[in-house]
N, C-alpha and C positions, 0 to 999 in steps of 0.2 A: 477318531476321525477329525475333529477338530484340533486337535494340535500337525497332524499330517497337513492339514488345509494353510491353516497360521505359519507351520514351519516352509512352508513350498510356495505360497506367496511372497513372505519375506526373503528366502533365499531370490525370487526371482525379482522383484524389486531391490535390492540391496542397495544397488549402486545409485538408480535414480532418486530412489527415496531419501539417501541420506546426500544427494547433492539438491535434493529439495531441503532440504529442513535447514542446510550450511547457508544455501543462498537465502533462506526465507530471514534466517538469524542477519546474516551479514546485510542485510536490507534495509534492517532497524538499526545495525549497529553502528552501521559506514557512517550516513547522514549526521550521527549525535555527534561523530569524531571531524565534520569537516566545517571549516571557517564558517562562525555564527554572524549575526549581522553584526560590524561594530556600532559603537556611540560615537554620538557628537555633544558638542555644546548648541544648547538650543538657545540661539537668538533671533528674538525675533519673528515675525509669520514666517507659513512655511510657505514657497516657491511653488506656483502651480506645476502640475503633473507636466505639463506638456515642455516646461525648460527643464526640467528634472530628467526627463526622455531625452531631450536635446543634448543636454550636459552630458550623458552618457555614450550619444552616437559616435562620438572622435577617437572611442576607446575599445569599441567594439572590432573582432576578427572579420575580416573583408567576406562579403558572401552571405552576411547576416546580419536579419530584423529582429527589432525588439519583439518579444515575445508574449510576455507579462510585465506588469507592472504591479510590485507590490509598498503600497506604500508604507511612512513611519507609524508602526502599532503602538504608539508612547511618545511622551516629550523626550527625546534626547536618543531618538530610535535612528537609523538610516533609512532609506529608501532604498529599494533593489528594481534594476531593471533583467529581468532576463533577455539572453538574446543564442539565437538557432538560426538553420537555414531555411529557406521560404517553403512554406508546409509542414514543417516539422514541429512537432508536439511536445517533445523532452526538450528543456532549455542543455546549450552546451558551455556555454557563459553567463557567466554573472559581474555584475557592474553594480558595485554599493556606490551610494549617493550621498552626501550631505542635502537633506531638502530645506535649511534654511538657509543655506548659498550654495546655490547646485554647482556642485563642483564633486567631481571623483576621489574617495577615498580608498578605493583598492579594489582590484578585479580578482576572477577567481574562474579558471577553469575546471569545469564537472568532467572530475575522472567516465577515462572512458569505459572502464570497467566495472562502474557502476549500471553502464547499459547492458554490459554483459550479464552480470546479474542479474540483471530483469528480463533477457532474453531466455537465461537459461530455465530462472523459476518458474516462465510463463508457459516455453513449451519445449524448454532442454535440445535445442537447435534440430528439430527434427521435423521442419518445415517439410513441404507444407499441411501436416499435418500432426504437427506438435502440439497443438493446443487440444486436439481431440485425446491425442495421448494421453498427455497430461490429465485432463478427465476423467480417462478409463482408470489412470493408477491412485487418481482419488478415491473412487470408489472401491478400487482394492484395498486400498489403505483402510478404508473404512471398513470395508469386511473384518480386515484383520485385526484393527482395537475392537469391535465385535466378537470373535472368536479368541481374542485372550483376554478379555473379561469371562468368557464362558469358561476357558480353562484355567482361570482363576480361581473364577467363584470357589466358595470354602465350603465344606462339607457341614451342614447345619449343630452339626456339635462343636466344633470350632465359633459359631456366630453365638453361640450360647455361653460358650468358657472365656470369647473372647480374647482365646489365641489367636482369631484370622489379622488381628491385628501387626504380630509379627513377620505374618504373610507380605506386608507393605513397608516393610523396615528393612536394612542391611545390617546382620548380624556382625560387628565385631572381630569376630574370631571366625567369621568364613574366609575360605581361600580356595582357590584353586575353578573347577568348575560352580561348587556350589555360590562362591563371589560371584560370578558374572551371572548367574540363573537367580540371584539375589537383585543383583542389578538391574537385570533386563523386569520384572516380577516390582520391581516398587517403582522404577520411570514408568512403566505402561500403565501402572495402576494412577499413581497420582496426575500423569498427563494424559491418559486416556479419552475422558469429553471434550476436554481441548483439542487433541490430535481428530479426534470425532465431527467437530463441530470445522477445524479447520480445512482435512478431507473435504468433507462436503460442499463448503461454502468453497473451495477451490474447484471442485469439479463443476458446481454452478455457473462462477466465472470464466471457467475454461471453455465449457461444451460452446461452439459458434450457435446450436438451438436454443438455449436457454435464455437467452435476452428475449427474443418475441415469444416466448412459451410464459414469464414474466409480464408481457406488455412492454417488453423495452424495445423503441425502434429508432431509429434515424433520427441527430435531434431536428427538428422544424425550421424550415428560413426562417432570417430573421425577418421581422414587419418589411425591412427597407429592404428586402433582398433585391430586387429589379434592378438596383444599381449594380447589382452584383454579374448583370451582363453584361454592363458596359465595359467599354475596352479601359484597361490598367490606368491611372492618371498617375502621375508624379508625385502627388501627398504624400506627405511619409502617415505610416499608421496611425500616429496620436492626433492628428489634427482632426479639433476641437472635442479632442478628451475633456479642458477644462470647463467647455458648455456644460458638455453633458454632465459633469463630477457636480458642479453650480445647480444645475436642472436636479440631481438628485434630494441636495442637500435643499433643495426649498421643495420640492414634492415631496420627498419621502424622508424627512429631517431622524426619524427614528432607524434608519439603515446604517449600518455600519459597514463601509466599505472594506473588503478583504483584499479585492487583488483586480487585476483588469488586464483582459487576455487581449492582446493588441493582434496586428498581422501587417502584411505591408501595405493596407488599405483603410480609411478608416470605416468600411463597413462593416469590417469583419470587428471591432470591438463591442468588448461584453461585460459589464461589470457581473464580478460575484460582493455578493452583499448577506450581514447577515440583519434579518428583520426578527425583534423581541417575540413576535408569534411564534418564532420556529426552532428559534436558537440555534448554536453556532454547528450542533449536527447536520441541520438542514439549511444551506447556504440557496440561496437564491441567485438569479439571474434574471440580469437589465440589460436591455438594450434603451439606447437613447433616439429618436426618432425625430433628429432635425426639420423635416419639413413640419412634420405637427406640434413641435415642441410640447415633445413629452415622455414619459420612459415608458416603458411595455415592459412587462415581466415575462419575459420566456423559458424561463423555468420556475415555476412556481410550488415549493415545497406542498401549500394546502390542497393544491389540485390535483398531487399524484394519487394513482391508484393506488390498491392493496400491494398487485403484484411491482409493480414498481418500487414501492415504500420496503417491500421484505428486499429484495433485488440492490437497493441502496446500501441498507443497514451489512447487507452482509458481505458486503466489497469492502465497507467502511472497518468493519469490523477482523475481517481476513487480514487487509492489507493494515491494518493496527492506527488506524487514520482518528482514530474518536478524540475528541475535538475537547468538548465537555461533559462530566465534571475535567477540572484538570487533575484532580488526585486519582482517578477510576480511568481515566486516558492514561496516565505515567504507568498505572499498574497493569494494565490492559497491554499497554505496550510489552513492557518486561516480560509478561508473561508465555504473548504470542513469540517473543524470541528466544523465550527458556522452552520452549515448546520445540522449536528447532533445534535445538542441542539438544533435545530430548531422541528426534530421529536419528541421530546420529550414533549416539550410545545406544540407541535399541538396536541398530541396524550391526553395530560393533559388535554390542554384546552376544546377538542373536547367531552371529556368523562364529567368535567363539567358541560358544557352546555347541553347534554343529561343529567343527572343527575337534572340535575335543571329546565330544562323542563320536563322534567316526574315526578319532586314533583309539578311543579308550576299547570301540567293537573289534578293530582292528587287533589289537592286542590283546584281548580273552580269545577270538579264534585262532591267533598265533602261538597260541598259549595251550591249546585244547588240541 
């Protein structure tokens, strides 16, 4: 019964499942392969944020605001401004910076096929209700490393002789059907709570209910939002970023600034920060609140709930985002993308072995 169940899920997943696992892999692997920040020579203080923005706007694709701003993580690091079109969340430009004479060292457009990628993994273009799909076939997936651990599992003299061992190995000197039922039999085994733990944490993120079932809802205005009624002014986004950058660093001297999400106003800015209480898993957010001068924390790591807290880790952890240690991030990464090539030979191998058992049945009753 459970191999009928295993074998008939995976035939009927085949195709999504293993352009899941391609795009999950090619997700992690695009990004390492495309233009890294360059270096400079560091002379000198670095050049406030806001001509560092400036320096870059003469470079930027018409139609498009700065979007983020990520500063130099190092002596001799670049500055990066991202830039997209007004609303838009995925930068489609990038603009490195020298920040200690702001001046343009090289631009870089984000392939667009990188968005593809992310549209396909998220909900495989089957709007508007892809992302539910996507969901349902996590939890299939999940049934199924479920029911081939069950028809795995070894018969209790085997755990005793500790033959089951070779159960998880590819024998040498197989070929033919028994290679690929070797194949399919030690990838499921050894990426099994991986692919288990991935399922899952993806149908989480997927299902549209699971955010408020979580506690996760709408983020909060910001303190100054009111301004946010007022009719559009001419500002460009950064202005007086470097207040607020100044305001940080004398209130909250122990923060480490990560990045600072701009918009074409400057009330829509936000710092991410990481504060030593929480470390760099758990980043933080600042807003700066010119007429009080002073910063508010509106997203604060120590205040989230349980369900919120599990709801973070496991976005962080799906999408291979873990921060620190860096030796347990690098491997963590690697792993979640050997996990995806993992779907793809299970899905190969699987189809295979049906393949080659329905010509081998075919041929004893042609035979008979």
């Amino acid at each position: 019964m459970f191999r009928k169940i295993h074998r008939w899920m995976g035939l009927l997943l085949m195709l999504p499942v293993a352009l899941q696992g391609l795009s999950g892999t090619l997700l992690i692997v695009i990004p390492l392969l495309l233009p890294q920040r360059p270096h400079v020579t560091a002379t000198g203080m670095q050049a406030g944020a806001e001509a560092i923005i400036a320096a870059s706007r003469p470079h930027a694709l018409p139609g498009m605001i700065p979007l983020r701003f990520n500063p130099a993580r190092w002596t001799g690091d670049s500055a990066m401004v991202t830039y997209g079109p007004v609303g838009e969340r995925h930068p489609t430009f990038e603009v490195f910076i020298n920040p200690y004479n702001p001046s343009v060292i090289s631009t870089y457009t984000v392939p667009s096929y990188i968005r593809f990628m992310h549209n396909l993994h998220a909900d495989l273009f089957l709007l508007p209700y892809g992302q539910t799909a996507t969901g349902i076939m996590g939890i299939m997936l999940s049934a199924m490393a479920l029911t081939g651990l069950v028809i795995w599992w070894p018969h209790p003299a085997l755990w005793k002789t500790g033959k089951w061992r070779k159960t998880i190995m590819i024998a040498p000197c197989a070929r033919g059907l028994r290679l690929w039922r070797e194949v399919h039999v030690s990838s499921g085994f050894w990426f099994s709570f991986l692919l288990l733990f991935l399922a899952l944490s993806g149908s989480v993120l997927a299902f549209p209910f699971s955010r408020p079932l979580f506690g996760i809802s709408r983020p909060a205005p910001h303190e100054h939002s009111h301004h946010d009624h007022m009719p559009p002014t001419p500002s460009m986004g950064e202005q007086g970023l470097d207040r607020a950058l100044a305001m940080l660093k004398s209130q909250m001297p122990e923060a480490a600034l990560l990045s600072v999400q701009l918009g074409d106003r400057p009330a829509q800015q936000s710092l991410e920060v990481i504060l030593p209480a929480y470390g760099a898993n758990h980043p933080a957010t600042i807003q700066y609140d010119a007429h009080a001068g002073r910063m508010h924390i509106s997203h604060d790591p120590g205040q989230q709930r349980q369900g919120e807290w599990i709801f973070q880790w496991l976005h962080m952890l799906h999408e291979a985002r873990l921060a620190a240690p860096a030796p347990m991030a690098v491997i963590w990464k690697t792993a979640v993308g050997a996990s995806g090539l993992a779907l793809v030979v299970l899905t190969c191998s699987g189809m295979v072995m049906w393949t080659i058992r329905r010509r081998n049945a075919a041929r004893r009753e042609s035979g008979s």
